[in-house]
C-alpha positions as CSV (number, residue, x, y, z in Angstrom):
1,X,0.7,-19.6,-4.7
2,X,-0.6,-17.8,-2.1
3,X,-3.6,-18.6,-0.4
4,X,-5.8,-15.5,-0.1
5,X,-8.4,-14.3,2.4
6,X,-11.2,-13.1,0.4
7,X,-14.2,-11.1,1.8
8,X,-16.9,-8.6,0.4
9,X,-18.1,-6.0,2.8
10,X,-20.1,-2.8,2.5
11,X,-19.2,0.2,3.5
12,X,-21.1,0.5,7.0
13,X,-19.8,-3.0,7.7
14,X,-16.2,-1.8,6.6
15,X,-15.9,0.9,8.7
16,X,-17.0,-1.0,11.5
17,X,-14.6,-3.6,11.0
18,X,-11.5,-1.3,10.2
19,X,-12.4,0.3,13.5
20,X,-12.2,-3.1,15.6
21,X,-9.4,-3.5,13.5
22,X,-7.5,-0.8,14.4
23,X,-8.3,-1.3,18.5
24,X,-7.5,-5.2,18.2
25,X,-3.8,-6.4,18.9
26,X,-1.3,-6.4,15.9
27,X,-0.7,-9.4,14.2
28,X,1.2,-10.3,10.6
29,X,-2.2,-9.9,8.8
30,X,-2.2,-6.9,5.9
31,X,-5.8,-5.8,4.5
32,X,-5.6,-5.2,1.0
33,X,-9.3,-3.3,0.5
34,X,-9.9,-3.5,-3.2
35,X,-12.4,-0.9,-4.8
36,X,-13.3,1.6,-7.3
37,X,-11.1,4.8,-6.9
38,X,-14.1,7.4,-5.8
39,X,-14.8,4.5,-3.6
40,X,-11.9,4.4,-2.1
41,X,-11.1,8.3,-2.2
42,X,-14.5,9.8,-1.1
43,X,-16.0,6.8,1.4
44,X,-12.9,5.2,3.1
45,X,-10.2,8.4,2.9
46,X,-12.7,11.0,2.9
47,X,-15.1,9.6,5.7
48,X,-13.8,6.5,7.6
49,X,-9.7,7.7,7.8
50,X,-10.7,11.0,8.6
51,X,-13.3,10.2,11.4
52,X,-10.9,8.0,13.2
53,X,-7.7,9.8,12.6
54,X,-5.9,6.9,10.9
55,X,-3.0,8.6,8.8
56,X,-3.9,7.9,4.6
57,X,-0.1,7.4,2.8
58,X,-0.1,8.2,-0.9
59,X,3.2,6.6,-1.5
60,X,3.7,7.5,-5.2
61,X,4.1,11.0,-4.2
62,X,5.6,10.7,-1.1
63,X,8.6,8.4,-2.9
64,X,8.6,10.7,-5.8
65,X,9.3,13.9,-3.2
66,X,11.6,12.1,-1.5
67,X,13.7,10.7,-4.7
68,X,13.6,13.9,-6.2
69,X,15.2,15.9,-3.9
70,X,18.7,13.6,-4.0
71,X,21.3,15.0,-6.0
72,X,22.0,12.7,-8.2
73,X,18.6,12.2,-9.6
74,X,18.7,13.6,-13.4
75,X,22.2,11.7,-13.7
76,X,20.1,8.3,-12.7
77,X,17.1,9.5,-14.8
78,X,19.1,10.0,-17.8
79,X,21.6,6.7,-16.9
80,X,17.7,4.6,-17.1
81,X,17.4,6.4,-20.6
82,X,20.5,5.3,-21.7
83,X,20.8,2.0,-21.0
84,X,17.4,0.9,-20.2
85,X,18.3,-0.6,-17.5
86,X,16.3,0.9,-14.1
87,X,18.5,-0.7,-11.1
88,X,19.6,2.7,-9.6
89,X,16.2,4.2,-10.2
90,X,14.7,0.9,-8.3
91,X,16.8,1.1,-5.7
92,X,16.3,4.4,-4.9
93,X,12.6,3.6,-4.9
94,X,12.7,0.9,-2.4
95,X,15.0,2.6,-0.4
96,X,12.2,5.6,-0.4
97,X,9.4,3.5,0.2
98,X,11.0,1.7,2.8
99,X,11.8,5.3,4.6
100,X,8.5,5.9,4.7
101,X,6.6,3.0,5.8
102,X,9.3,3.2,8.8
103,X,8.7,6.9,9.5
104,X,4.6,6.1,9.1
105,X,4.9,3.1,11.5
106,X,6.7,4.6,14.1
107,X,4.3,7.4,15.0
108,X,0.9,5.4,14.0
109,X,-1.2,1.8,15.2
110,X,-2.8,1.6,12.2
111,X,-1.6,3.1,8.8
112,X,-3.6,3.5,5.3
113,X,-1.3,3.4,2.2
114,X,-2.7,4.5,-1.4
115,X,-1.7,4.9,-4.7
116,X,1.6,2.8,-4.6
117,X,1.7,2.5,-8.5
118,X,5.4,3.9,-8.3
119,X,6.1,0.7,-6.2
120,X,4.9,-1.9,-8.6
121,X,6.3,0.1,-11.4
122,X,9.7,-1.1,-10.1
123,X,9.2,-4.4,-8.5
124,X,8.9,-3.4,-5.0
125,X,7.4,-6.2,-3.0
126,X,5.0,-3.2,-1.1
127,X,2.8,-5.9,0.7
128,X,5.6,-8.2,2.3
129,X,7.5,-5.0,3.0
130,X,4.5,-3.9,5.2
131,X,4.3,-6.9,6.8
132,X,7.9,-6.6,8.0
133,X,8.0,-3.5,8.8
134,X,4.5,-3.5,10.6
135,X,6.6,-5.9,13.0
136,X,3.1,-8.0,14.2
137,X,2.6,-4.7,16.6
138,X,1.2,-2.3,13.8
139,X,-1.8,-2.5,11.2
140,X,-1.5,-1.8,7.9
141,X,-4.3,-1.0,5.6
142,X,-3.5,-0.8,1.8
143,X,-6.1,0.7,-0.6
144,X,-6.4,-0.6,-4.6
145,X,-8.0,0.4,-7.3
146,X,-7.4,-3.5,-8.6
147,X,-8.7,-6.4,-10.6
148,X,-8.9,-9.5,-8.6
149,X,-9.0,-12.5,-10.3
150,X,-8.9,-16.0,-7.8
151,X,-5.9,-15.9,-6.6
152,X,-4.5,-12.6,-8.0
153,X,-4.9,-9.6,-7.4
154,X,-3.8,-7.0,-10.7
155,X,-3.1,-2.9,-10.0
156,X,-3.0,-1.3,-13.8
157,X,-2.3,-4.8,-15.2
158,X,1.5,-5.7,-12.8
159,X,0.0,-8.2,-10.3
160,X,0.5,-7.4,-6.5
161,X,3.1,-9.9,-4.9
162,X,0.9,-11.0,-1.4
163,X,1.6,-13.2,1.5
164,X,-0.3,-16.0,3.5
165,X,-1.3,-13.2,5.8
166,X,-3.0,-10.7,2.6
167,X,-7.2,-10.2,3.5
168,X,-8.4,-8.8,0.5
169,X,-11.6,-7.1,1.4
170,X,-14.0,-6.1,-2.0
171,X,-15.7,-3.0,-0.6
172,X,-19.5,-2.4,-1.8
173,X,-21.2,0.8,-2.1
C-alpha cells in the first residue's frame, strides 16, 4: 500500500502554495487536491487557475471528444453491448487520455486536470500516468470530488490507484 502525503489547507494558504508550486523545480510529486465540487469549481478553477494562467483539463470531455470522432466508435459501442466485454472501448480511453496529458504537458509547467471519471470508469491508472508523463520537469495538479479514507482515496465509490509520490491536499473553505 501506498504511503500517502496528507495535508489540510485553506484556501488562502492553497493558493499560495499552488503558486510556489508552480515556480519550484519539477519533481515526481502529483497533488491530488480533494474537495467539494463548488469548492473546487468556483475557488480553485474559477479564482486560483484563472489568476495564474495555469490551464484546468476536464478530461472526461476532452477523451469523450476525442473518442468520438474515430470511425469506428458505434461498432466498438455496440461490440461492449454485445459482449460485455469493454477492452476496445478501454483502450481507446487510455490511448485518449494519454494524447492529452501529452499535448497538455508539452505547452504547460504546471497543468490542472478535473473531472477524470471517464478514466476510472475504465481502469486507467490517471495518477501514475501523470507522473510519467509529467517526466520530473512538469507539475501536475489533479482536482477530486473524493472520499478519503486513511490510505484511500474513493472518486464516486472506484478507488484512485496513487503512487509514493501522491500529496493529497483536503482544501477548506
Amino acid at each position: 500500500m501506498t504511503e500517502l502525503s496528507n495535508y489540510e489547507m485553506r484556501l488562502p494558504e492553497l493558493a499560495d502554495a499552488l503558486e510556489s508550486h508552480a515556480e519550484g523545480d519539477g519533481g515526481k510529486e502529483v497533488w491530488l487536491i480533494v474537495g467539494e465540487r463548488d469548492l473546487l469549481d468556483k475557488a480553485i478553477k474559477g479564482q486560483i487557475a484563472d489568476a495564474h494562467g495555469f490551464p484546468v483539463v476536464n478530461l472526461n470531455k476532452s477523451v469523450s471528444e476525442q473518442v468520438t470522432e474515430q470511425e469506428d466508435y458505434e461498432q466498438l459501442v455496440m461490440a461492449e453491448r454485445t459482449t460485455g466485454e469493454p477492452k476496445h472501448i478501454r483502450q481507446r480511453i487510455s490511448d485518449a487520455t494519454e494524447s492529452i496529458l501529452q499535448e497538455q504537458f508539452e505547452s504547460a509547467t504546471l497543468v490542472m486536470l478535473e473531472r477524470f471519471e471517464v478514466a476510472l470508469r475504465y481502469d486507467f491508472d490517471l495518477i501514475p500516468a501523470v507522473q510519467r508523463i509529467a517526466q520530473n520537469e512538469k507539475k501536475a495538479v489533479v482536482l477530486a470530488d473524493a472520499t478519503v479514507e486513511g490510505q484511500h482515496i474513493y472518486v464516486n465509490g472506484a478507488e484512485l490507484e496513487t503512487t509514493p509520490f501522491t500529496t493529497v491536499i483536503q482544501v477548506k473553505k
